[in-house]
N, C-alpha and C positions, 0 to 999 in steps of 0.2 A: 543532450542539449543541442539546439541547433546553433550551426554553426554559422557566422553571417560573413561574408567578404565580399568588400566594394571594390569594386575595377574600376575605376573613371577612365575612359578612353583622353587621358591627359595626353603631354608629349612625351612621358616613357613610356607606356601602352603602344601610341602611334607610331613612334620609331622602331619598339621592337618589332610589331607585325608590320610595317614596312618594309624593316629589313628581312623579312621572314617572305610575306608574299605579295604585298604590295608597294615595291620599291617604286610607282609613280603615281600612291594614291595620297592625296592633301588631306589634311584630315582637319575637318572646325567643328569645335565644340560646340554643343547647345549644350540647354537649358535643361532640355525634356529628359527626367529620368524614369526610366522603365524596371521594376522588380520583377526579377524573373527569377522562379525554384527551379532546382534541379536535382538528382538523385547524386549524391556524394558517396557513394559506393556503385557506378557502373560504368567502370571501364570497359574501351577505352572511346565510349562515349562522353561522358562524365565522372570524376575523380579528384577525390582528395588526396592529393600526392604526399608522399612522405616526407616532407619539409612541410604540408600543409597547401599547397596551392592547388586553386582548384582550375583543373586542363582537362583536356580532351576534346573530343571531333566536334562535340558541339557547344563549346567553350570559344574555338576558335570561331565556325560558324557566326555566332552571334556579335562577337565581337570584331569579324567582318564585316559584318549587316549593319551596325552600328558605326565603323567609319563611314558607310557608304551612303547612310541614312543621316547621320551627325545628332544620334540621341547618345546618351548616359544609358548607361546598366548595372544594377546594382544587381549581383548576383545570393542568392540564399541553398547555398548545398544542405541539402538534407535527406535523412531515408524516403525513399520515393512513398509511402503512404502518409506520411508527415506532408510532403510536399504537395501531394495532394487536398489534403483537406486545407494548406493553408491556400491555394488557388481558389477552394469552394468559399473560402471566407472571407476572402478579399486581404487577407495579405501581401498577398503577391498578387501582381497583374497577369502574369502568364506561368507556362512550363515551356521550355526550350526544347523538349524534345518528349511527345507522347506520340502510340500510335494510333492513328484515326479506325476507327473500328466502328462497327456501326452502333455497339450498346453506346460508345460514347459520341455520338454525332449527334445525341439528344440532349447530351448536357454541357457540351463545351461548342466551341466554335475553333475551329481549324486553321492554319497558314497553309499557302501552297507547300507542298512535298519539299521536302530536300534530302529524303534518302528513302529508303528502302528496306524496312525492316523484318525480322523473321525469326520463329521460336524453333528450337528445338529439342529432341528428348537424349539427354544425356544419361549413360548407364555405367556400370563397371565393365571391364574389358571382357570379364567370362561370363556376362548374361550372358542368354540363350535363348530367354522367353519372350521377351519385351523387343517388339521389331516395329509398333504402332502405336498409334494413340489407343486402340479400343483394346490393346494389351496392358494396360492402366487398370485395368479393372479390378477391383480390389484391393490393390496394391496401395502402397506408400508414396507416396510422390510431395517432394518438395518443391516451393516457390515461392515465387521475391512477394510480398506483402504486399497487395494493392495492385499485383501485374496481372498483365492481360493473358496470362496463361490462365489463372484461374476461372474466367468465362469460359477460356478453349477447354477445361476439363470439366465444366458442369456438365457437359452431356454425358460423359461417362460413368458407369453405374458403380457404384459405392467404394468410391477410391475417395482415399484419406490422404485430403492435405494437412502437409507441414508446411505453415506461412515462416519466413524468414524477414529479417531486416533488409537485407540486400540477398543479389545471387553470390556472393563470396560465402557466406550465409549457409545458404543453398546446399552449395557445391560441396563443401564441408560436411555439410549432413549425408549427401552421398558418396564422398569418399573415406567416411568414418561410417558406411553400412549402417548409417540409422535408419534410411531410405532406398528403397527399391528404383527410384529416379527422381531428376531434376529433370524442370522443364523452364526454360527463359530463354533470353537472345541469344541467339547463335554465336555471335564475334561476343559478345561479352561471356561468356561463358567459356571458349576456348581462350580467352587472356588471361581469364583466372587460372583456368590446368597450366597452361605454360608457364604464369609467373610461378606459380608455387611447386613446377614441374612434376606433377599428379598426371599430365596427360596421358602417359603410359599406361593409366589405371582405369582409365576411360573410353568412352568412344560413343560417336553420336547414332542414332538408328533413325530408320525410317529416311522419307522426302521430308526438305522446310515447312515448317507449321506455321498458318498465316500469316503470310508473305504479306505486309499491309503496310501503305504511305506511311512516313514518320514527319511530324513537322511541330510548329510549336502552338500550345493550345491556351487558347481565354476563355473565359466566361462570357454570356452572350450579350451582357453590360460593357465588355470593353472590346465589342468587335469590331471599334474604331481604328485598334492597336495593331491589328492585322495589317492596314494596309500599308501600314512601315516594315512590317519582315516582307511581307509579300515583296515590295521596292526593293528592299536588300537584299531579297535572293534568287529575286531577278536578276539583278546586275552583277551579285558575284559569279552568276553561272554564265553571266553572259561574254566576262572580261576574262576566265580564267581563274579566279580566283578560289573558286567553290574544288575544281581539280586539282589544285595544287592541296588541298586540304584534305579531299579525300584520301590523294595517293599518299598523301604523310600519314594517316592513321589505316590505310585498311589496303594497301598496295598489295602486302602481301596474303590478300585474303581475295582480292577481288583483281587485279589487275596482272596480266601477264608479264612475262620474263620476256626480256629482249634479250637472247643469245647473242654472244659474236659469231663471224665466219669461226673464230681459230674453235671459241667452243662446241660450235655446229657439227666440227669438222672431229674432235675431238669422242664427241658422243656419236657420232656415225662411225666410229673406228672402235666405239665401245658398242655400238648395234651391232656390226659384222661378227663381231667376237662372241656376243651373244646366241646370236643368230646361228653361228656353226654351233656353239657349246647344247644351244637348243636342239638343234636336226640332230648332234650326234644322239643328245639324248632320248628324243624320241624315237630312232634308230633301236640304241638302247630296250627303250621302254615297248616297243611293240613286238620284241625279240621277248624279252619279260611277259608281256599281257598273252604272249600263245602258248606260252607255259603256265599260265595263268587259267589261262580259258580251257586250257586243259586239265587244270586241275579242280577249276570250277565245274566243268561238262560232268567228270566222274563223283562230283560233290552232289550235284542237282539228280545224275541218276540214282545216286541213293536215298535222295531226300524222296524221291518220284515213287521207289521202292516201297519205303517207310510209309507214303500218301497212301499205297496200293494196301498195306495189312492193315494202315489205320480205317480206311475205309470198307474192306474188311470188316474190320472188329465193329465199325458205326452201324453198317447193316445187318449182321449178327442182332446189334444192341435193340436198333428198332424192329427189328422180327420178334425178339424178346418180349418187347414192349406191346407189341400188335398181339403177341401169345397171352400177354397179361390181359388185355383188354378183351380178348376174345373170348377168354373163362372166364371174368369176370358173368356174376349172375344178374347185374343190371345193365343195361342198354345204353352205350356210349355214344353221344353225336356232339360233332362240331360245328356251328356257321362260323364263314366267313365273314369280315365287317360289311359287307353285303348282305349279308342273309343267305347266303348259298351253303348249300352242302361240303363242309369239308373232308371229314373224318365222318366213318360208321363202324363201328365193331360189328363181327360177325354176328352175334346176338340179338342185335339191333335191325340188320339187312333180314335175316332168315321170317323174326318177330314179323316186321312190317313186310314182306314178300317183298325187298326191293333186291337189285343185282347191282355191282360196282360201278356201272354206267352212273349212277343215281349220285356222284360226284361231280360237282359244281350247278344243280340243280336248284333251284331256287326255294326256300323254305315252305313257302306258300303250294308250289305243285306237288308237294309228298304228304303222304300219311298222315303226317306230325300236325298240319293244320288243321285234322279234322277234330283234336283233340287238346292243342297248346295255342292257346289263341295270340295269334301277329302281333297284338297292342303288345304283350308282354315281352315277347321276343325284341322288337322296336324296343322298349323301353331299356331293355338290358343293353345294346347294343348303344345306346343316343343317350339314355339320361345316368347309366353303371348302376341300373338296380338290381336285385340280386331276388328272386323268388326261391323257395324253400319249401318242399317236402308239400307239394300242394297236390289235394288228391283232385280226381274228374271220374267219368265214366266214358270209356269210348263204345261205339257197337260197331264192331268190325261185321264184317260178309257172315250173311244171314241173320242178321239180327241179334246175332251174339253179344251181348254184354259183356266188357272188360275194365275190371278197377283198377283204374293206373293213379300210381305215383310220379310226378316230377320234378325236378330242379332247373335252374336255370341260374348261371353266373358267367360273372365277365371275365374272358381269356386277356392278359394282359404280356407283352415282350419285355424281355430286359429291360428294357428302356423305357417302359411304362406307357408302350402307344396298344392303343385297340386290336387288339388281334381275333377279336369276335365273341363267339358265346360257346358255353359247352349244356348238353341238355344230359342229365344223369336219367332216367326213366324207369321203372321196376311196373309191372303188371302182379298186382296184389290179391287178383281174383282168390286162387286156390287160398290164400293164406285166410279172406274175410272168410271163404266159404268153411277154415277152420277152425275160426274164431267164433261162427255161428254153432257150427258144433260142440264149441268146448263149454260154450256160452249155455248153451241147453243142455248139456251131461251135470252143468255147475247148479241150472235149475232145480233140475231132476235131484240132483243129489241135494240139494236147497231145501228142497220142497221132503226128502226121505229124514232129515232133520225135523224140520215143521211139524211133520206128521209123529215123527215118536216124539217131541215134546209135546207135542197136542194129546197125546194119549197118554203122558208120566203125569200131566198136569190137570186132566180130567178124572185120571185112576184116583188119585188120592180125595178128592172131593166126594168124588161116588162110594170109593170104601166104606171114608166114614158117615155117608147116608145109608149106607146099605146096613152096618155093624148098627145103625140106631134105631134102625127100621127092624130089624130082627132080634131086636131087644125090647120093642115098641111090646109085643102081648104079652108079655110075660111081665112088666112093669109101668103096663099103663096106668093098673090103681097108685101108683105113688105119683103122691103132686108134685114133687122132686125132680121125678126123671121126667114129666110131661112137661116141667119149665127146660128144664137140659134137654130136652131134644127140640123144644121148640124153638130156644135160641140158637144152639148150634146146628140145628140141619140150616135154618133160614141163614148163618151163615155161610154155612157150603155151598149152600144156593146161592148166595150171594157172589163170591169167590166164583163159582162159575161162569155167573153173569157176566162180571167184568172181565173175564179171560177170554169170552168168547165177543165181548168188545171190544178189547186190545185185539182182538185175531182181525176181526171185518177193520178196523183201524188198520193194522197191517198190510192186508190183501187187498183193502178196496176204500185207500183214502180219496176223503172226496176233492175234485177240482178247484185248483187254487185259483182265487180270484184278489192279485195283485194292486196294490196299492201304497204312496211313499208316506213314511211314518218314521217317526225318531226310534233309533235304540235304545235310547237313555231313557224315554219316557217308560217304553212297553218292561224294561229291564226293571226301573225304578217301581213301577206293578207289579211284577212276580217278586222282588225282593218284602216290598209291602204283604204282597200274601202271604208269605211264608215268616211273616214279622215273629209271631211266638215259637215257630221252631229254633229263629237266628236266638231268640232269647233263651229260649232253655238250651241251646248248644254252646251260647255264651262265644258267640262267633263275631267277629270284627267284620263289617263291609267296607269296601275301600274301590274307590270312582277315580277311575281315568280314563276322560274323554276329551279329544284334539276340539275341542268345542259341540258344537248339534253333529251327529252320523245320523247321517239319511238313509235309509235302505229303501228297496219296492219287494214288496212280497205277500203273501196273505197273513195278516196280522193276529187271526187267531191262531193259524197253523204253526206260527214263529212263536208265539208263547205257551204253546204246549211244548215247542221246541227247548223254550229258555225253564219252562218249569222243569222240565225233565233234567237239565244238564245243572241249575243252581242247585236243585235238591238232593242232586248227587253230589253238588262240590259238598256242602253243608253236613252230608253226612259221613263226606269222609273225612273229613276234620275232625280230631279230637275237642275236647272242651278247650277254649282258649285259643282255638285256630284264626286262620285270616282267609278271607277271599279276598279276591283283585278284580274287577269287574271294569274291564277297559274298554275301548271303540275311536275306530278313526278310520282314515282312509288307504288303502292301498291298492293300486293298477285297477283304477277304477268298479272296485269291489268294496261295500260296509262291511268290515270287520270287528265282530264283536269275541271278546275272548274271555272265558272264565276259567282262571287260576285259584287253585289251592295248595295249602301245604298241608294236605292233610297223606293218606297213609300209603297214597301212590299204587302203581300196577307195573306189571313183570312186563317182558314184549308180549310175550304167548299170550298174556290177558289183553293187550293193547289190541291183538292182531284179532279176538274174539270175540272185542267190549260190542260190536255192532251186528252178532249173529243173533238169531232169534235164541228164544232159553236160552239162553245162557245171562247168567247173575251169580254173583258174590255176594249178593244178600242174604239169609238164613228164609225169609217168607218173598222172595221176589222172581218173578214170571218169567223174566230178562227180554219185554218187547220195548220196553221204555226206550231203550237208547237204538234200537230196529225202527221203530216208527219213527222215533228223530230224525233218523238216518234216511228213511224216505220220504221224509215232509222237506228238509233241507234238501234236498235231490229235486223234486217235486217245485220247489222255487226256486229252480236253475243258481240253487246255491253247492257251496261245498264246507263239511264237517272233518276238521280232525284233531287229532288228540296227542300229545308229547306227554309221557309221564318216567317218573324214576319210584323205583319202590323207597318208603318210608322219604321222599323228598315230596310230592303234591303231584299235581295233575294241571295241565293249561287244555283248555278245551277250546277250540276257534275256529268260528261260524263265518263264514266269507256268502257275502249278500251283493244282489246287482245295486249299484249306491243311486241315490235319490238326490241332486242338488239342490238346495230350497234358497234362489235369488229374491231376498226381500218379500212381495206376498206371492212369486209365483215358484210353485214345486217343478222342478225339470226333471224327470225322474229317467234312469238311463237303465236299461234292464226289461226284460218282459213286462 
């Protein structure tokens, strides 16, 4: 609750500061009363004394200005943020004593100066860290509620005020370590450690924190009211009066000591004393410091020692390291954040015919641009992108073709600055020319498969034409055997037919001509064709789809693709089984997958299910799920297959996907 006390400059007022400092000033009352706030917690500017009256520097101030002037002053002590907002409200006509600063020059109006005010940062005695203001930084810092420290620490990056009532407040918070520091007035902040003798626990750091005119502040409605302090403190500073007031509150803060002769004389006979006890001791002490420096000279030559096997051991470590890089089988190089050559491994220099000169060279005048193109290297180095395992072709001297592999990433220091790029390289010529090999031994041995299933799968068709055809004269006259052979050769013949159509289907499917089209629909038509097997297998179908899945591909090659893999889910299922027939999107591929829980496959079947002949069926050829396999290949899709025996089978077709915006098909894929 604020506290309110009226001062009338009556005749006890004017006699006691009479007899204090203006023993020949007359004092007449007026009429005119002036409200003025003040902070009743800041000494020994302002203070609510402990009988309750309110004194200090600028207590007396006004109440000088006010004989000199002959108005009334009703005074209102209260916490300086209180007394603030009651100046904004028009409570009170003024503040006695704020400092002019430029955020507040916009909102109050000013009296001429009458002192000279200044923040400082106060700590505990054994800080160590905090010697500035931009040592604040993240820290705890307390301050008086409404002070102008709290503008002086908005520029400072994420330090946490504690607002207080007053700096008694404050000061309290940081000598009870809730707070890393206080910041407020200088003189009032060292009257509080003194009074409650803390100062021992304390000490100020740094230079004075703006140093800025202190005087008393209105609102720009009563800037009439200024030209009565301004009057009054003019003429206390002029008669003497404003000095006498100072030296009573801040002599010993601001004003020097006037020695006597005899004390003068006294402390010159305590310098001389000094003075000798000083010479002997640095007598003393540089008798000490060559015993010192002597035992420091044989300290340092050791340490010098120690330098010499540590480095040593460091150039051992990078010879090591330079031996690693040198056996390494891929080709090490470094730029500079320049682009220059920094490092090259042996492997590297021999590969491209460079010599160790070819260090600090520009990226651009060597080898490596004929085949790692600049945008890329720039980009690694400017924007930290990183390339990966990216193949090229170079043709080095005579027109030799080479398959090179490379990498490119960003070199970064401790400390997270650019230290350039490193390029990893491998020439993978010998290895395709491997893979071309193995790749044709795989044919060949592909192709020694194909042919003896082509021959187990033609032998038996032909046997038994042959066994009916050499049975044909001996039982022609039975009408019996001329209907059995005519039905079963025609189907042997038949059987043949279509094996030798699954084979040209195999070896020579025709060119896919792509086009975007729903899963769901084409899926929804082979499940329709195959509608009386689902029913006599007495099989459940079951549809999950993330909405329409677009694919591009050729639409009848895809549902030779989907007849083949539904009618295999359908017949591995026992009676009463389920399929899942799902579709959606993933990394920009239509994914269609069919699941069973029918009677599953081992790995060794998994790893076989896509070779030609080969079948698990009792009457089956094994090309159905070989020509899936190259029709899905054939439109730059991909087929695979996850199964558990006696758990089901998931079968899943990955297609280039087709977006369909409203009526126009976007289709993304060949």
């Amino acid at each position: 609750m604020t506290t309110r006390i009226v001062l009338r400059t009556g005749l006890a007022v004017c006699f006691f500061l009479s007899f204090l400092f203006f023993p020949s000033t007359v004092y007449q009352e007026s009429k005119n009363v002036i409200r003025i706030a003040g902070d009743n917690q800041f000494p020994p500017f302002e203070y609510l004394s402990d009988a309750g009256v309110y004194s200090g520097f600028n207590i007396d101030i006004m109440n000088a200005v006010s004989i000199q002037t002959g108005t009334n002053i009703e005074y209102y002590p209260m916490p300086w943020n209180q007394a603030v907002k009651a100046l904004r409200s028009g409570q009170v006509d003024a503040i006695q004593g704020m400092k002019k600063t430029e955020a507040r020059k916009g909102t109050y109006e000013f009296s001429a100066p009458y002192f000279t005010s200044s923040q400082a940062i106060f700590v505990l005695k054994d800080n160590m860290y905090i010697r500035k203001v931009d040592d604040l930084e993240g820290r705890k810092v307390a301050v008086q509620r409404g002070d102008v420290a709290t503008d002086l620490l908005s520029r400072v990056k994420q330090v946490q005020l504690i607002e207080a009532d007053n700096q008694q407040e404050a000061i309290q918070l940081l000598t009870g370590e809730k707070v890393d520091a206080f910041v407020g007035n200088r003189i009032t902040g060292q009257y509080f450690l003194q009074k409650s003798r803390q100062q021992p626990l304390t000490k100020i750091v740094g230079e004075p924190l703006d140093a800025t005119d202190y005087g008393v502040a209105v609102m720009p409605e009563n800037k009439g009211l200024l030209s009565v302090f301004n009057k009054g403190i003019s003429q206390i500073k002029s008669d003497g009066t404003y000095q006498k007031i100072e030296k009573k509150w801040f002599g010993e803060y601001i004003m020097p000591y006037s020695f006597s002769l005899r004390q003068t004389l006294l402390y010159l006979e305590i310098g001389l004393v000094l003075t000798f006890v000083i010479i002997t001791f640095i007598l003393w002490w540089n008798r000490s410091l060559k015993k010192e420096v002597g035992r420091r000279t044989r300290q340092i030559e050791r340490i010098n020692k120690e330098l010499k096997e540590k480095m040593v051991l460091l150039e051992d470590n990078v010879h090591f390291q330079q031996q690693l890089l040198n056996s390494a089988y891929s080709f090490f190089i470094t730029l500079d954040p320049s682009g220059n050559i920094s490092m090259m491994n042996q492997r590297a220099m021999e590969y491209l015919r460079l010599e160790k000169e070819i260090i600090g060279t520009p990226f651009v005048q060597t080898p490596l641009s004929a085949f790692i193109p600049e945008q890329e290297i720039l980009a690694a180095l400017e924007d930290k992108r990183v390339f990966l395992q990216k193949e090229t072709v170079w043709t080095k001297e005579r027109s030799e073709k080479r398959n090179i592999y490379y990498s490119i990433s960003r070199i970064q220091t401790m400390g997270g600055d650019n230290a350039g790029v490193a390029l990893n390289i491998m020439d993978t010529t010998k290895q395709k020319e491997l893979e071309k090999k193995i790749a044709q031994e795989d044919r060949l041995r592909s192709l020694g498969q194909l042919i003896a299933g082509i021959a187990h799968e033609i032998r038996n068709p032909l046997m038994s034409i042959l066994t009916y055809t050499q049975l044909l004269p001996k039982k022609f006259g039975s009408p019996e055997f001329r209907a059995f052979f005519s039905r079963h050769v025609t189907s042997e013949i038949t059987r043949l037919n279509a094996l030798i159509n699954d084979l040209l289907d195999y070896s020579r499917p025709k060119k896919s001509e792509p086009i975007g089209f729903s899963l769901y629909e084409i899926a929804q038509g082979i499940v329709h064709l195959f509608k009386q097997k689902v029913k006599e297998a007495d099989v459940s179908i079951h549809w999950e789809f993330d909405g329409e899945v677009w694919a591009t591909a050729d639409v009848q090659q895809i549902k030779q693709v989907l007849m083949n893999v539904i009618l295999n889910a359908i017949e591995a299922v026992e009676k009463g089984g389920t399929i899942i027939i799902r579709g959606y999107y993933q990394d920009d591929k239509a994914v269609l997958q069919v699941e069973d829980n029918g009677v599953g496959m081992t790995e060794e079947e998994i790893h076989k299910m896509f070779e030609p002949f080969y079948s698990k069926k009792l009457n089956g050829v094994g090309l159905g799920l070989s020509v899936t396999y190259q029709l899905v290949q054939e439109n730059n899709g991909e087929i695979d297959a996850s199964s558990k025996e006696g758990e089901g089978t998931v079968m899943t077709i990955s297609l280039p996907c087709c977006r369909k915006d409203e009526d126009d098909v976007s289709c993304h894929g060949n």
